[in-house]
Steps between C-alpha positions, in 0.01 A plus 500: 500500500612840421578748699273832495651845508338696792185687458414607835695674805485200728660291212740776432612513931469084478798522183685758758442253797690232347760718354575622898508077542765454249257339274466568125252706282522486135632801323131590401330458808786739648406747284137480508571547903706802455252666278162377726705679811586826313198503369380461869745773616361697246148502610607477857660852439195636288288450788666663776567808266086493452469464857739780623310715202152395667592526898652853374176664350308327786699683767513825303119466456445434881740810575322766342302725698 
């Protein structure tokens, strides 16, 4: 059976799990991880900028007089 490239984040952290093991991933599930987490990152990062952005007009809102 082959084996699938990951497609999720869990898969993705399950290739980086064995790779802190010393197991192997294949060169394509590797980068299929790398790109998953970045992408991840990515997202991760978008959200906390659209958060600050949010909690920002919120307090200047509550401020005003």
């Amino acid at each position: 059976m082959a084996k699938s490239t990951p497609t999720t984040i869990a898969q993705a952290l399950s290739c980086v799990k064995r790779l802190r093991s010393g197991k192997a991933c294949s060169m394509s599930e590797l980068k299929a991880t790398v790109m998953l987490l970045d992408d991840a990152r990515k997202t991760g990062l978008g959200t906390i900028r659209l958060l600050k952005d949010k909690l920002r007009f919120m307090t200047g809102f509550l401020n005003r007089n």
